[in-house]
N, C-alpha and C positions, 0 to 999 in steps of 0.2 A: 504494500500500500504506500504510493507515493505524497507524501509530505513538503513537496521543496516549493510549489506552487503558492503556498502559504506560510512560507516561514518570516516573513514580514510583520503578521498578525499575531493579534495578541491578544488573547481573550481575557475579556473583561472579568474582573473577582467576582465575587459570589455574591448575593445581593443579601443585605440583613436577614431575609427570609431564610434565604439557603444557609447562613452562619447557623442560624437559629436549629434549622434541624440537622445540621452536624453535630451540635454539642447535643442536641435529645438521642441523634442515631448513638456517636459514640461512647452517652453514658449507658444507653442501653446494650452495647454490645459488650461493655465492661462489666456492667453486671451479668449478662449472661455468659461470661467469662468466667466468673466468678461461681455460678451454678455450675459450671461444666468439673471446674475444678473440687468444686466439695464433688461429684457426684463419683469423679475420677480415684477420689481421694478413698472414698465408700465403698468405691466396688476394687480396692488395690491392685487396679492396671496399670503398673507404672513400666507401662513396653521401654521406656527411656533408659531402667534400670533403675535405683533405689534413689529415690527423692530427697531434696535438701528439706530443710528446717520450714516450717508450714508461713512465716513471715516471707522467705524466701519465694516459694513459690505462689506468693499473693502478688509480689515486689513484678515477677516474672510477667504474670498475666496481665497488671495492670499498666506497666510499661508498654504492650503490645498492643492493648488494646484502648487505651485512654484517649491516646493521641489523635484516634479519628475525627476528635471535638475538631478538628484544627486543620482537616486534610485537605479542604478548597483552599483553603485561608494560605496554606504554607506545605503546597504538595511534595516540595520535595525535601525540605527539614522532616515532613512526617515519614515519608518513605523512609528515609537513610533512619530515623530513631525505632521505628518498626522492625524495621528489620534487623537492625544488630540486636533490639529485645528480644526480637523470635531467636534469632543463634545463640542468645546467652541462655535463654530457658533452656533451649533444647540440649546443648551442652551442659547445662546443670541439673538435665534431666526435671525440669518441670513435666509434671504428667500432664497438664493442661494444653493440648496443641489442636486439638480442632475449630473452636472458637478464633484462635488467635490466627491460622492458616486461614481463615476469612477475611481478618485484619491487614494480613501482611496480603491478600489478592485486592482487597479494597484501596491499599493503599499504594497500590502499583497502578490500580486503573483510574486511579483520581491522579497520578501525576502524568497519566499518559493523557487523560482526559482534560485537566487544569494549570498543565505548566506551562507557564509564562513565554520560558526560553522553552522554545523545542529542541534545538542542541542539545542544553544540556540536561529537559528530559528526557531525551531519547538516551542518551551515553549513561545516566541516572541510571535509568531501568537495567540496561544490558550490564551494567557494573553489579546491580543488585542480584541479579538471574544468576549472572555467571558464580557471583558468591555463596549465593545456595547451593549451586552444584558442586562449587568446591567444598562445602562445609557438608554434602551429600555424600562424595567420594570420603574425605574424611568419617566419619561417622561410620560408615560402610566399613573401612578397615578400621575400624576402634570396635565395633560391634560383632565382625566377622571371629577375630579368635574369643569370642564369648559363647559363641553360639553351643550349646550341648551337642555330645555327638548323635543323641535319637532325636534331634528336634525337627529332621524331615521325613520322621519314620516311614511315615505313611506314601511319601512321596514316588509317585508313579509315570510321570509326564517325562519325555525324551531328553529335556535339558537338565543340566545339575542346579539341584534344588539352589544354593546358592545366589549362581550365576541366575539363574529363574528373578529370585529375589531382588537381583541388582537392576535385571533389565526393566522390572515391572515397574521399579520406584522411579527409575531414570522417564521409564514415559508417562508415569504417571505424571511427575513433575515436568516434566516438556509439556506437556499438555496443562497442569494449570496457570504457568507462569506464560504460556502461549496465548491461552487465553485472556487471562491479565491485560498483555500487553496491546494483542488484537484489541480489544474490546474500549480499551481507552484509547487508542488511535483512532478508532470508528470515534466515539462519543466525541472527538477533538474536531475532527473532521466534519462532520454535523454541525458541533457549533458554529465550525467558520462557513459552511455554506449557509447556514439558517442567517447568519452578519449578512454574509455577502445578496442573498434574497431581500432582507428588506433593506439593505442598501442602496439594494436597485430598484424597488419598491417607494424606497422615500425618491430615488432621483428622476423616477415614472411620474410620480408626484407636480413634482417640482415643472417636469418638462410639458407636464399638461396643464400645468397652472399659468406656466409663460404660452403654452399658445392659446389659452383661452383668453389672455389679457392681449396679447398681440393682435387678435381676434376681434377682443372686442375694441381696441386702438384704433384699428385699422377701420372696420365700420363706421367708428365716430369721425374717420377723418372723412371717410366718403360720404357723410350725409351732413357734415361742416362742408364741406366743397359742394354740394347742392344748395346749402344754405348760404352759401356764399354766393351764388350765382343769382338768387333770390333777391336777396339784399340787394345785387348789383342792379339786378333787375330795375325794379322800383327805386332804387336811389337816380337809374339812368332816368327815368319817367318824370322824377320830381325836379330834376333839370330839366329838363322839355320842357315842361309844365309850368317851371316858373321863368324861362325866358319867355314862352306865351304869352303869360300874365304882365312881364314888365314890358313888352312889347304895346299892348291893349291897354296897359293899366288908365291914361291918361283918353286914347280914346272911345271906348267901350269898358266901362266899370265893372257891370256885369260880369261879362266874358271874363273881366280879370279876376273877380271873387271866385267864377267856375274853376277856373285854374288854379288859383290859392287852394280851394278845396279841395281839387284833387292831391295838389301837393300835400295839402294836411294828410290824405286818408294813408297814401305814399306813404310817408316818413312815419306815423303810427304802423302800418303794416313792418317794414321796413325796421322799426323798431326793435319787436314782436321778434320777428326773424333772426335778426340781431340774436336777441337776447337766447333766442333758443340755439342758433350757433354756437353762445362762447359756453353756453351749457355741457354742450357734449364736445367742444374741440381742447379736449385733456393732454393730448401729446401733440409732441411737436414734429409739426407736418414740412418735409423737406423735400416735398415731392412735387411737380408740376401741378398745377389745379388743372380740374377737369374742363373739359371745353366744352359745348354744347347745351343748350337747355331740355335738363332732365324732362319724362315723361312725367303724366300727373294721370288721375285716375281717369280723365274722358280718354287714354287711351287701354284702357284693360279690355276696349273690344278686340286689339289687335293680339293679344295675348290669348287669347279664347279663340282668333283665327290659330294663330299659330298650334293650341293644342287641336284644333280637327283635323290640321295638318299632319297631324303625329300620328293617327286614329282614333284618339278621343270622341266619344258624343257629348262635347262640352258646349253648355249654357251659359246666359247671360241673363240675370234679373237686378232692376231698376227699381227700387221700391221707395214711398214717398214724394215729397217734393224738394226735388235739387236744389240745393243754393250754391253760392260763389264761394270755392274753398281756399283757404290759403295756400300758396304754391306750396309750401313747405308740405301742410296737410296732405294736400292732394299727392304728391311725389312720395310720402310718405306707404299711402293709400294701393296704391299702383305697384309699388317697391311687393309690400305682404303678398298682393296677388299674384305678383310674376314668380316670388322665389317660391308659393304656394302649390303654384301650376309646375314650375320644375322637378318641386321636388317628386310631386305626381310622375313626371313624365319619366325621371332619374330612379325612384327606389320605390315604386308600390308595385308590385308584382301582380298580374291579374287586372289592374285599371282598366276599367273598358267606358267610364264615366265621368266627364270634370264639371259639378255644377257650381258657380259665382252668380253669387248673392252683391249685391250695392244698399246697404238702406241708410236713407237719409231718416234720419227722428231728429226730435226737436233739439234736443243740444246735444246729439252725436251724430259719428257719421259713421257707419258700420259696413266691414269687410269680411264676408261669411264663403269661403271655400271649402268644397266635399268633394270627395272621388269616392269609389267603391274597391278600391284594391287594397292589398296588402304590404307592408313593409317587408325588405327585401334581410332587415336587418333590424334589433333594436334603435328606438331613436336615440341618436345624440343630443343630449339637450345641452353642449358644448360644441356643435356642430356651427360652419359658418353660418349658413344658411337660418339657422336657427336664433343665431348669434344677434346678426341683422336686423331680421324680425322684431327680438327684444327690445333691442336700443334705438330702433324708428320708434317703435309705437312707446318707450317707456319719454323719449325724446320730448313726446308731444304730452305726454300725463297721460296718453289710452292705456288698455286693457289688454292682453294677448292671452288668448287662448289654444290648444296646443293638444291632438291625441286624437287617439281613435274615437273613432263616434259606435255607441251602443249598437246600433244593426249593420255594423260592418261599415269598412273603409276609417276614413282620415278627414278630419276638420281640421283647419287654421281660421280663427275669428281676431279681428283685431276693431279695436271700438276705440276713436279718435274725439275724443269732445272737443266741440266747437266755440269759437271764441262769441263773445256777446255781438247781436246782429245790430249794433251802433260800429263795433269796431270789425267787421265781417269786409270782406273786397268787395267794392260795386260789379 
C-alpha cells in the first residue's frame, strides 16, 4: 500500500471528543486487564513460568495497558512505552498477556492510523515488529531447554513437535502484527482521502458561488446597459423637446408649454430609469455598451413566431387593457418570455405546446408562460437563464415564479407592478 502521494499531510489530533473516549476506552481496558490477571492468577497458568511478587505483576499490566488514555494524543510515545511494558512482563513472566497483546495491536494501529510524521511512523512500527521477533527468537531459546522431555507425548503430525511450535508462533505473530500494521495504514489513508473529498467539496463550493455571483454580475450589467440606452433614450427626446420649446417659446406659448411638458414627463421617466440603473449596476463594467435598442414586450409576437418555427403549437393571449409601459418595464417583460420560450425549446423533452399569456391589471403587468413537456434534467435554480429572470423582475420590485405546473409541463410567471398612471409614459 503506497503512502508517498501523501506524505505532505498531516492529520489533524483528535478532537476533545475522541481525547475523551481514549481515557474511558483505556481505563476500561486497564481494568479488564486487571480481571484477566486475578483470573490468571486463580486458575495458576502461569505458561511464562513462575510469576514475580503480585505488586509486580499489577506494575506489569498497568504499564501496558494504561497508556491507551493517550494513544491519538501521542501515538508514538505510546507505542514505544507499550511495548517495552509488554517485553518486560513477558520476561518477568507476568501471566497477564492477553488483555495487554490487544494493547500492544491497539497501539501499533493508532500510530499507523494517527502519526503525524509518516517516516517516522512507518520506521516506529517496523523497529517495534522486528523487536518482538527478536524478543520471540529469544524467549524460544530460553524456553526450549525447559521444555520436559514427555511434553509432546502425544504428538503425531510429520514435523518435530518443536520446530511445529516455532513455526506456528512465528505466523501467528506475522499475522497479528500484519494486521496491526495493514489496518492502521488503511485507517491513515481514509483519513487523508475523507480531507482531500471535502477539500474539494469546500472548493466545489467556492467555485459555484463565484459563478453564481459572476452570473448574477454579468446580468446586472446587461440590463444596466439596457437601462442605459433608456435613459439615453428620453434624455435625447428632452433635448428635442426643449430646443422646440425655446424655438416657439416667444412665438407660440402654447406649443412651448406642450414641449416643457413633454420634457417634464422625459426627465421624470428618465429619472425613474436612472435610478433603477445604478440599483443593479454593482460591478464594474469594462466592456463596450450594447448598441441597438433592446426589444420591449409588443414584440413577444415574434418570439411565439419563432417557436412554430421550431414545431411548437405556440399561442399568444392579450388580456385587459394595455397601457404605455416603461421601456425598462416592457424590455424587462419581453426579456422573461424569450429566455421562457428557450428554455422550452433547449430542455423540456416531449414539448409539443408553448402557451403566453400578457395580462394587463390594474397596477401590474403580468407575464404567464406554459408548455407541456418535460425537463431534460433537474432545474438549476443557479442557472443563467434563471439567473436573469431573477434580477429583471426583482430589478423592477415584480414577482417570479418558477416550476412545474400541477397537470404537467412548466410555468414561468413574472408580475411587474406598475408605476402610478400621473407618472406612466404618454
Amino acid at each position: 500500500m503506497s503512502t508517498e502521494a501523501g506524505e505532505d499531510w498531516r492529520r489533524p489530533g483528535p478532537t476533545p471528543e475522541q481525547q475523551r473516549r481514549d481515557v474511558y476506552v483505556g481505563l476500561a481496558v486497564t481494568v479488564l486487564a486487571l480481571v484477566s490477571l486475578t483470573l490468571a492468577r486463580s486458575t495458576g497458568t502461569f505458561v511464562l513460568g513462575p510469576p514475580p511478587w503480585v505488586a509486580e505483576q499489577i506494575l506489569w499490566t498497568v504499564a501496558t495497558t494504561l497508556p491507551l488514555i493517550w494513544r491519538r494524543r501521542f501515538p508514538a510515545a505510546v507505542t514505544l512505552v507499550v511495548s517495552a511494558a509488554y517485553i518486560a512482563g513477558q520476561a518477568r513472566a507476568a501471566p497477564e498477556f492477553q488483555v495487554t497483546s490487544g494493547a500492544l495491536f491497539a497501539a501499533l494501529y493508532t500510530l499507523g492510523a494517527w502519526g503525524r510524521d509518516r517516516r517516522l511512523a512507518r520506521r516506529l512500527r517496523i523497529g517495534v515488529i522486528a523487536a518482538m521477533f527478536v524478543w520471540l527468537g529469544v524467549s524460544y531459546a530460553i524456553s526450549v531447554a525447559r521444555i520436559p522431555p514427555d511434553a509432546f507425548a502425544g504428538a503425531v503430525g510429520p514435523v518435530p513437535p518443536v520446530i511445529a511450535m516455532m513455526v506456528n508462533g512465528v505466523l501467528l505473530n506475522g499475522l497479528f502484527f500484519g494486521f496491526a500494521y495493514f489496518f492502521g495504514e488503511t485507517a491513515w489513508l481514509a483519513a487523508r482521502r475523507s480531507h482531500a473529498l471535502r477539500a474539494q467539496a469546500e472548493e466545489l463550493r467556492r467555485s459555484q458561488a463565484e459563478v453564481r455571483e459572476h452570473a448574477v454580475v454579468g446580468e446586472r450589467v446587461r440590463i444596466a446597459r439596457e437601462l442605459h440606452d433608456v435613459v439615453a433614450h428620453h434624455v435625447s427626446v428632452m433635448g428635442v423637446q426643449a430646443a422646440a420649446a425655446r424655438r416657439v417659446l416667444d412665438r407660440d406659448p402654447a406649443k412651448a408649454r406642450t414641449a416643457l411638458g413633454a420634457v417634464e414627463e422625459s426627465a421624470r421617466t428618465a429619472v425613474d430609469e436612472l435610478r433603477r440603473m445604478l440599483g443593479v449596476l454593482r460591478a464594474r463594467d469594462r466592456e463596450p455598451a450594447a448598441v441597438g435598442q433592446p426589444a420591449g414586450i409588443d414584440q413577444v409576437t415574434a418570439v411565439v413566431d419563432r417557436a412554430r418555427e421550431a414545431g411548437l403549437r405556440a399561442s399568444l393571449g392579450v388580456y385587459g387593457n394595455p397601457v404605455p409601459l416603461p421601456d425598462s418595464v416592457s424590455q424587462a417583460a419581453y426579456r422573461v418570455v424569450q429566455e421562457a420560450a428557450t428554455n422550452t425549446l433547449k430542455h423540456a423533452t416531449g414539448a409539443t405546446a408553448l402557451d403566453v399569456r400578457i395580462r394587463h391589471l390594474a397596477h401590474d403587468v403580468e407575464v404567464d408562460v406554459t408548455d407541456d413537456g418535460r425537463p431534460t434534467r433537474p432545474p438549476n435554480p443557479d442557472g443563467m437563464g434563471l439567473v436573469g429572470m431573477r434580477e429583471r423582475v426583482a430589478t423592477h420590485g415584480g414577482v417570479l415564479e418558477v416550476g412545474p405546473r400541477a397537470g404537467g409541463g412548466w410555468r414561468v410567471r413574472a408580475r411587474f407592478p406598475l408605476p402610478a398612471p400621473a407618472e406612466r409614459p404618454a
